[in-house]
mmCIF file of the N, C-alpha and C atoms, coordinates in Angstrom:
data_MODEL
# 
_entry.id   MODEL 
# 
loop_
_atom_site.group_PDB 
_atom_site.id 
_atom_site.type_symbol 
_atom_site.label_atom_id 
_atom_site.label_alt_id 
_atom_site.label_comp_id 
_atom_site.label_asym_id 
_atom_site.label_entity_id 
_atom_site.label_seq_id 
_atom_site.pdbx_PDB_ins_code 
_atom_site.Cartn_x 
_atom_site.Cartn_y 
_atom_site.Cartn_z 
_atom_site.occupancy 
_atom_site.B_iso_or_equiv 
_atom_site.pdbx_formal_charge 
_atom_site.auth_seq_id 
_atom_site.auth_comp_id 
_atom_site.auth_asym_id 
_atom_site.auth_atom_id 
_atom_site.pdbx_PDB_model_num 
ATOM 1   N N  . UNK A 1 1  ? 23.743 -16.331 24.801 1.00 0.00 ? 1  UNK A N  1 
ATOM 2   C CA . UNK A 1 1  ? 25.033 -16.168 24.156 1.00 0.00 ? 1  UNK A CA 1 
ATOM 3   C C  . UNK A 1 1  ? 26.047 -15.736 25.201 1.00 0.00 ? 1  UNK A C  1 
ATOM 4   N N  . UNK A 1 2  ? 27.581 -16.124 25.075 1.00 0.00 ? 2  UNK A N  1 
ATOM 5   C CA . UNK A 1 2  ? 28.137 -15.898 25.833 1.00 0.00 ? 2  UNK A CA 1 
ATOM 6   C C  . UNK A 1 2  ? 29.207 -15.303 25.423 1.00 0.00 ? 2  UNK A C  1 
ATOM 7   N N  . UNK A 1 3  ? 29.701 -14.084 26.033 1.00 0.00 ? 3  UNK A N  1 
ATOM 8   C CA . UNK A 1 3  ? 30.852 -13.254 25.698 1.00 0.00 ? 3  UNK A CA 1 
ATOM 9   C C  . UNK A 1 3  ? 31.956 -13.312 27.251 1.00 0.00 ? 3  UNK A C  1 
ATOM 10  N N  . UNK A 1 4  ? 33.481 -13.067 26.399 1.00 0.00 ? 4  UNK A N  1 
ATOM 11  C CA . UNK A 1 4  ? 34.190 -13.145 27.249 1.00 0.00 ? 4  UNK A CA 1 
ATOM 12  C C  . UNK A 1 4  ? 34.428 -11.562 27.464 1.00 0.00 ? 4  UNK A C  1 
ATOM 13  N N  . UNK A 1 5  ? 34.763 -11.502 28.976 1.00 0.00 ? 5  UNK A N  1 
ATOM 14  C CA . UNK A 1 5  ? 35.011 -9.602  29.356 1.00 0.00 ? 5  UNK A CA 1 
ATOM 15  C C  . UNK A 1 5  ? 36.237 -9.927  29.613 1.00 0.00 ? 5  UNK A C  1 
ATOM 16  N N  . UNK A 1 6  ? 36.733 -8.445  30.065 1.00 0.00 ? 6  UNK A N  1 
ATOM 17  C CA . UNK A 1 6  ? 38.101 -7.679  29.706 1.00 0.00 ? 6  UNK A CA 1 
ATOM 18  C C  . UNK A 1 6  ? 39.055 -8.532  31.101 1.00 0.00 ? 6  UNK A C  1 
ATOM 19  N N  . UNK A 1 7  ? 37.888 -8.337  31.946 1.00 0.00 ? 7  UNK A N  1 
ATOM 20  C CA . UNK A 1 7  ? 38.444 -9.084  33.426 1.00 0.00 ? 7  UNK A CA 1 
ATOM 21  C C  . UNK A 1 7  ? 38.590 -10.803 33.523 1.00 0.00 ? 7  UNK A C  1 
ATOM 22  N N  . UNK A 1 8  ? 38.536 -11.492 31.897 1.00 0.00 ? 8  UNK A N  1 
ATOM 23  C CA . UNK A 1 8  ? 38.317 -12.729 32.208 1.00 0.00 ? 8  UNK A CA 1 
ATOM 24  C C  . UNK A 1 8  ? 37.271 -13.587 32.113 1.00 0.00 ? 8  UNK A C  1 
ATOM 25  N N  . UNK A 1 9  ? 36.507 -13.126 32.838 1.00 0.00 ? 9  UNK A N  1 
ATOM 26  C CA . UNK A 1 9  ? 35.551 -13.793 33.183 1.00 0.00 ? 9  UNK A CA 1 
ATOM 27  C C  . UNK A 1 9  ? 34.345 -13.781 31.590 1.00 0.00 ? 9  UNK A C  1 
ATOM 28  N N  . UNK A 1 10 ? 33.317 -14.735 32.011 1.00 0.00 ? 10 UNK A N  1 
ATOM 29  C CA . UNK A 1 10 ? 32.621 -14.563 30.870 1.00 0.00 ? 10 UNK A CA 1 
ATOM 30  C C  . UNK A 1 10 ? 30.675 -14.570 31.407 1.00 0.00 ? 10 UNK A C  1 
ATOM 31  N N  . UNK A 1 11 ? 30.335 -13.271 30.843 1.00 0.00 ? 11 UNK A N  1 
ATOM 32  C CA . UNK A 1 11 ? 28.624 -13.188 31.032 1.00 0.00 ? 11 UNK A CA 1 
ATOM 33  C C  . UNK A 1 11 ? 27.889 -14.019 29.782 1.00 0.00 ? 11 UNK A C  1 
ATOM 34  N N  . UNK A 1 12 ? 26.852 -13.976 30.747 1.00 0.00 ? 12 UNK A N  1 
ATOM 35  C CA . UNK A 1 12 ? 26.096 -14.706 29.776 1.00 0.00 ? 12 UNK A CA 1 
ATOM 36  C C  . UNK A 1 12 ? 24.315 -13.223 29.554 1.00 0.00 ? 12 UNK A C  1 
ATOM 37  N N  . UNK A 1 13 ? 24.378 -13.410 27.981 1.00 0.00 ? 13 UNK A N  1 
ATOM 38  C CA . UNK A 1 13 ? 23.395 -12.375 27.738 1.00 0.00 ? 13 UNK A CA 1 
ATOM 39  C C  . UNK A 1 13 ? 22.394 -13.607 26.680 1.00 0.00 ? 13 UNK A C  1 
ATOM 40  N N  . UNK A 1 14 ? 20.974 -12.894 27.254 1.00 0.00 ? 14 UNK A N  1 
ATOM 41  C CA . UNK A 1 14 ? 20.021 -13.621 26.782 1.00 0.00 ? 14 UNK A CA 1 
ATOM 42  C C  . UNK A 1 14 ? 20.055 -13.743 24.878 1.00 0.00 ? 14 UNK A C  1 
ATOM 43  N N  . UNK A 1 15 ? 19.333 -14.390 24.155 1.00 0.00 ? 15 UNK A N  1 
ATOM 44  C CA . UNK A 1 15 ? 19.557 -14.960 23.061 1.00 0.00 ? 15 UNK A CA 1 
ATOM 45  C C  . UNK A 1 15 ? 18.532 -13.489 21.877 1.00 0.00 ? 15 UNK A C  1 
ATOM 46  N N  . UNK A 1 16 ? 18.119 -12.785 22.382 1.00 0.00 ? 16 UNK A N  1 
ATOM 47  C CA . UNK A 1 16 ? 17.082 -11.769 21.930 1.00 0.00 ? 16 UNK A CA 1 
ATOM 48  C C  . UNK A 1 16 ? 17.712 -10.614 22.287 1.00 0.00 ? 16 UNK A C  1 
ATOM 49  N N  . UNK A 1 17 ? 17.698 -9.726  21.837 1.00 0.00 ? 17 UNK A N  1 
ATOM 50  C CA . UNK A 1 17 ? 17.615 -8.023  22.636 1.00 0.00 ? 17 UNK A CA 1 
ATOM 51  C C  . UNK A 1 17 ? 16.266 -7.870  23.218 1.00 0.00 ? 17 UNK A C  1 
ATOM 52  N N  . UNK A 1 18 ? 16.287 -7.248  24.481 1.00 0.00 ? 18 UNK A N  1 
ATOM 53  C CA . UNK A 1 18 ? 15.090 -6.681  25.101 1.00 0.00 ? 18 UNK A CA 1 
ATOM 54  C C  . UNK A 1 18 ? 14.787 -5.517  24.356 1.00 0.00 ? 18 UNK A C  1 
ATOM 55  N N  . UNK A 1 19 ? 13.872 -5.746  23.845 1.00 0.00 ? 19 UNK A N  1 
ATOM 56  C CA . UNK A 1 19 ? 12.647 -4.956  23.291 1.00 0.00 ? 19 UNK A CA 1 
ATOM 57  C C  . UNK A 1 19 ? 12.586 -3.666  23.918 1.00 0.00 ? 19 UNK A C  1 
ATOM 58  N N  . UNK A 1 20 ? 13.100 -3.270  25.737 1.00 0.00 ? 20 UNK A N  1 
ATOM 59  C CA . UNK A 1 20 ? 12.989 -1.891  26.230 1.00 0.00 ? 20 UNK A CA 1 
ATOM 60  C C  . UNK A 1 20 ? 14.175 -1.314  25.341 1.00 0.00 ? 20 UNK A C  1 
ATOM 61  N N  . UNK A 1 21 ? 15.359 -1.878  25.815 1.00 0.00 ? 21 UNK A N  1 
ATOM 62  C CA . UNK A 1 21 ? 16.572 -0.963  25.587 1.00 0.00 ? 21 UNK A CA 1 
ATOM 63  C C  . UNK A 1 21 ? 17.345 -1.237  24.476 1.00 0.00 ? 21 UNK A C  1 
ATOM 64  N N  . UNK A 1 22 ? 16.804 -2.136  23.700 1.00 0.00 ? 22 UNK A N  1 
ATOM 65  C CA . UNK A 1 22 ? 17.582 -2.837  22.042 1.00 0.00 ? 22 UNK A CA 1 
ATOM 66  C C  . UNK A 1 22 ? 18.763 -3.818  22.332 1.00 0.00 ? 22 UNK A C  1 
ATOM 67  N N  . UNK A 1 23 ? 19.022 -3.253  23.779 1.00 0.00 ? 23 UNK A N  1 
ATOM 68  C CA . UNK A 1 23 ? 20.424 -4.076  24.013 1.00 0.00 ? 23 UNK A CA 1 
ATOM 69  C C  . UNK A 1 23 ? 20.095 -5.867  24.726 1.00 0.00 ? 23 UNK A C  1 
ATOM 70  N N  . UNK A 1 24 ? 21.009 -6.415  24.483 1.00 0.00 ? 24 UNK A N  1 
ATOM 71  C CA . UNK A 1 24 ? 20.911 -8.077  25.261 1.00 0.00 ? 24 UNK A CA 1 
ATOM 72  C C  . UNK A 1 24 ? 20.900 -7.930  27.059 1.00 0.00 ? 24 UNK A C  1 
ATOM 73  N N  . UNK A 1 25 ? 20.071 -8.692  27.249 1.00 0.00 ? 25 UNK A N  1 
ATOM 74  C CA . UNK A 1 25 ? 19.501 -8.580  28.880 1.00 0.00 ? 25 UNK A CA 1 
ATOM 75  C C  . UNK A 1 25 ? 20.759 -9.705  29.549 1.00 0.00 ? 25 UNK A C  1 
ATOM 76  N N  . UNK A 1 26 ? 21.481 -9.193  30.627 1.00 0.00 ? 26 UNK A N  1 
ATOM 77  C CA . UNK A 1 26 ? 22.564 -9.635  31.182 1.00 0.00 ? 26 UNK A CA 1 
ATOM 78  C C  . UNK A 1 26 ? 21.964 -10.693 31.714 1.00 0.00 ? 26 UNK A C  1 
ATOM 79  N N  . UNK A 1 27 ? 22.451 -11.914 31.822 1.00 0.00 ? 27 UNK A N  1 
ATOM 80  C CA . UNK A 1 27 ? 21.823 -12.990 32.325 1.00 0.00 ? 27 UNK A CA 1 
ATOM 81  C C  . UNK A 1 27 ? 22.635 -13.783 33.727 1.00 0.00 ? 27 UNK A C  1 
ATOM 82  N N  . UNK A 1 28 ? 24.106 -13.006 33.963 1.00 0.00 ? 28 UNK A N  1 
ATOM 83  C CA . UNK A 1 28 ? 24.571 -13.680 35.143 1.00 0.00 ? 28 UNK A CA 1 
ATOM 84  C C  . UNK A 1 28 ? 26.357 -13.517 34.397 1.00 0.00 ? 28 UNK A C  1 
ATOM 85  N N  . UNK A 1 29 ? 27.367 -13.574 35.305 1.00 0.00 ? 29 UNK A N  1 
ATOM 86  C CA . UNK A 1 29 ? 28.486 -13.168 34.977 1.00 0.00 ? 29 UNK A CA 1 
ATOM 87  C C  . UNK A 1 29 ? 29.245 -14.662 35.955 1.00 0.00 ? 29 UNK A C  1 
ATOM 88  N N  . UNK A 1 30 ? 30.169 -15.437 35.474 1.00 0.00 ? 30 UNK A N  1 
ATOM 89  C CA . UNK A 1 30 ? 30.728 -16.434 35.591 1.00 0.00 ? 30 UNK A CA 1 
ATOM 90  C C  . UNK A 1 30 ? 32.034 -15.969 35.390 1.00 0.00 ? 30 UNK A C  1 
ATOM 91  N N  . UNK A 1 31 ? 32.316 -16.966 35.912 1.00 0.00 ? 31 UNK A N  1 
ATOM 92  C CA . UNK A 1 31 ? 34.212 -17.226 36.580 1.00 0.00 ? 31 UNK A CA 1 
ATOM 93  C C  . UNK A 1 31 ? 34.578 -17.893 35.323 1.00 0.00 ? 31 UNK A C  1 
ATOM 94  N N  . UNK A 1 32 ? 33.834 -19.341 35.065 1.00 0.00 ? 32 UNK A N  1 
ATOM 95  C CA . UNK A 1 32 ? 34.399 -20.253 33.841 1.00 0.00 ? 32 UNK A CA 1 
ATOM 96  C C  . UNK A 1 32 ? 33.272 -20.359 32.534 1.00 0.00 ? 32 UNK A C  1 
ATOM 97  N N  . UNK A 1 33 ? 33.807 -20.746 31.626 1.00 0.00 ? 33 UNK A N  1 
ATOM 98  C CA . UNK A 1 33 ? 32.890 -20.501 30.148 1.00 0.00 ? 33 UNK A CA 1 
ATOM 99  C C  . UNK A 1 33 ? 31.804 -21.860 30.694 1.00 0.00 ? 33 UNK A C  1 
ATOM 100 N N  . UNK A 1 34 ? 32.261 -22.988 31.530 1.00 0.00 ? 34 UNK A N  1 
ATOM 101 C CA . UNK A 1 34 ? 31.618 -24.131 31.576 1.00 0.00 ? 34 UNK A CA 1 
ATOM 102 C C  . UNK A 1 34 ? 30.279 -23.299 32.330 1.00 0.00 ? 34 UNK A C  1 
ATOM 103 N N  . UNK A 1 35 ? 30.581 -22.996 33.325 1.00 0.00 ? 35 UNK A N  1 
ATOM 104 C CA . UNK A 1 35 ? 29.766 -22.706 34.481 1.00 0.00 ? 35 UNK A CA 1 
ATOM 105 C C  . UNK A 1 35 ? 28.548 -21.533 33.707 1.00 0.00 ? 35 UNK A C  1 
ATOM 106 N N  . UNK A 1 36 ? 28.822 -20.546 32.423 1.00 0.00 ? 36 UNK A N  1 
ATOM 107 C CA . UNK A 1 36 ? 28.355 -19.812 32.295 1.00 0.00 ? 36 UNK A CA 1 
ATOM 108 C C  . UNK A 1 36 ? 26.940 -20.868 30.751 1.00 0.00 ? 36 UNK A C  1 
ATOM 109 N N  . UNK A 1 37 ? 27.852 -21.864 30.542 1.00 0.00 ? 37 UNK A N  1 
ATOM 110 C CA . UNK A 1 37 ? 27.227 -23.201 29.778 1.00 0.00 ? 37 UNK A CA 1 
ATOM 111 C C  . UNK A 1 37 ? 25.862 -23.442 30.164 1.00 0.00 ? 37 UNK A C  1 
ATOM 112 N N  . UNK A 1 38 ? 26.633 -24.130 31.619 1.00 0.00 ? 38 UNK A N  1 
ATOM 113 C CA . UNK A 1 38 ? 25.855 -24.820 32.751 1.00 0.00 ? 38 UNK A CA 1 
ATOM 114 C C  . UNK A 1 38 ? 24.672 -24.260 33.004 1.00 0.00 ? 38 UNK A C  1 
ATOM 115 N N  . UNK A 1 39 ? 24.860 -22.851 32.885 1.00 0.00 ? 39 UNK A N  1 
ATOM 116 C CA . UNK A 1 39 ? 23.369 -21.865 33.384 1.00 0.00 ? 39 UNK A CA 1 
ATOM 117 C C  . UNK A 1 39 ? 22.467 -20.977 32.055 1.00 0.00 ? 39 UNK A C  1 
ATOM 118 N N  . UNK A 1 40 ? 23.240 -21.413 31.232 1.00 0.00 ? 40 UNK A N  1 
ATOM 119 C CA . UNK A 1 40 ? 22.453 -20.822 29.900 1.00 0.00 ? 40 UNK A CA 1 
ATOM 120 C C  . UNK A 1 40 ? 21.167 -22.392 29.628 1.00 0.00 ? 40 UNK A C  1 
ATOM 121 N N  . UNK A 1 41 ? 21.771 -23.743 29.979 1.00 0.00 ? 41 UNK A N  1 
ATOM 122 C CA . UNK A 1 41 ? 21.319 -25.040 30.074 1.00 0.00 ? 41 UNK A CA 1 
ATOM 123 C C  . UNK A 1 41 ? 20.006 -24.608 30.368 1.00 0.00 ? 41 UNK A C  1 
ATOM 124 N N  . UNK A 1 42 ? 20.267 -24.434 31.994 1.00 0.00 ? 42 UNK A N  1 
ATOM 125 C CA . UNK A 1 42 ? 19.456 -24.200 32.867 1.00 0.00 ? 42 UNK A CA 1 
ATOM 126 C C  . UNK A 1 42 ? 18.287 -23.142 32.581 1.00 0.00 ? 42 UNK A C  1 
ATOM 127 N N  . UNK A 1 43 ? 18.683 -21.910 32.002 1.00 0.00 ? 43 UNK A N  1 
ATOM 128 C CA . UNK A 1 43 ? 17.757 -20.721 31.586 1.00 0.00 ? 43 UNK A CA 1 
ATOM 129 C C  . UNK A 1 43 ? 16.982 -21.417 30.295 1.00 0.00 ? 43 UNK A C  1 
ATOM 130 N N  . UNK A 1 44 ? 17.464 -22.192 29.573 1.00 0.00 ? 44 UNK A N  1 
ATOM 131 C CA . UNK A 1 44 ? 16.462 -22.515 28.415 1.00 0.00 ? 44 UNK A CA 1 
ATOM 132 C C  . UNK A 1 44 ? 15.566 -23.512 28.749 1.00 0.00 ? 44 UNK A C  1 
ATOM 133 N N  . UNK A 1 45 ? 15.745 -24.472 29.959 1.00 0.00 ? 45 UNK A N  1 
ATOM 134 C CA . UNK A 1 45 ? 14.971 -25.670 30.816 1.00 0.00 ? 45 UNK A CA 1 
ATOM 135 C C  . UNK A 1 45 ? 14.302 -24.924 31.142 1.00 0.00 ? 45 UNK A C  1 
ATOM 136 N N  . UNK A 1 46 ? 14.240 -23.999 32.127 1.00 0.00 ? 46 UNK A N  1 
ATOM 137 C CA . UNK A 1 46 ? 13.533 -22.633 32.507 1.00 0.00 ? 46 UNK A CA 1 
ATOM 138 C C  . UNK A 1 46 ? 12.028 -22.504 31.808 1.00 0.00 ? 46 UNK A C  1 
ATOM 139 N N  . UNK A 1 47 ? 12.711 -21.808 30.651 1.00 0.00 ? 47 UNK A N  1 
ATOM 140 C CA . UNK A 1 47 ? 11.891 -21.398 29.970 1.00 0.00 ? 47 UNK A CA 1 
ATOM 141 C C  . UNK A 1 47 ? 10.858 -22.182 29.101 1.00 0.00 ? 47 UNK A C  1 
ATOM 142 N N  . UNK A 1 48 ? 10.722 -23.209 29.483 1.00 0.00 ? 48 UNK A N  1 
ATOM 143 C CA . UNK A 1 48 ? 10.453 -24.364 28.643 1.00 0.00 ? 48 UNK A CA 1 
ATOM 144 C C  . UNK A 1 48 ? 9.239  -24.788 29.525 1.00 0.00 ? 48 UNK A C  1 
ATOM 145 N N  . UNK A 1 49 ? 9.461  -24.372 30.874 1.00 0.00 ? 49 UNK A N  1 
ATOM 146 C CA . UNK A 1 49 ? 8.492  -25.305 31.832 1.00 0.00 ? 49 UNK A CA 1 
ATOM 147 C C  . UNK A 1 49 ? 8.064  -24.430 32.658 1.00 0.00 ? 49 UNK A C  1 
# 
């Protein structure tokens, strides 16, 4: 999932809360919503293989 921050930019946080801390596990912080797309793509290909 992807949220936009205060500075613009937009992180990308995993699709679950981590089980340690209840909270969503930061997954990488992007310049553009595409780019933060592009690598959520990529993290679910990831996880797949």
């Amino acid at each position: 999932m992807i949220r936009k921050l205060k500075s613009g930019k937009y992180r990308l946080y995993s699709r679950k809360p981590d089980a340690e801390t209840g909270k969503r596990r930061n997954l990488g912080t992007f310049d553009t919503r595409a780019a933060a797309e592009k690598h959520e793509r990529e993290v679910q290909y990831f996880k797949r293989h």
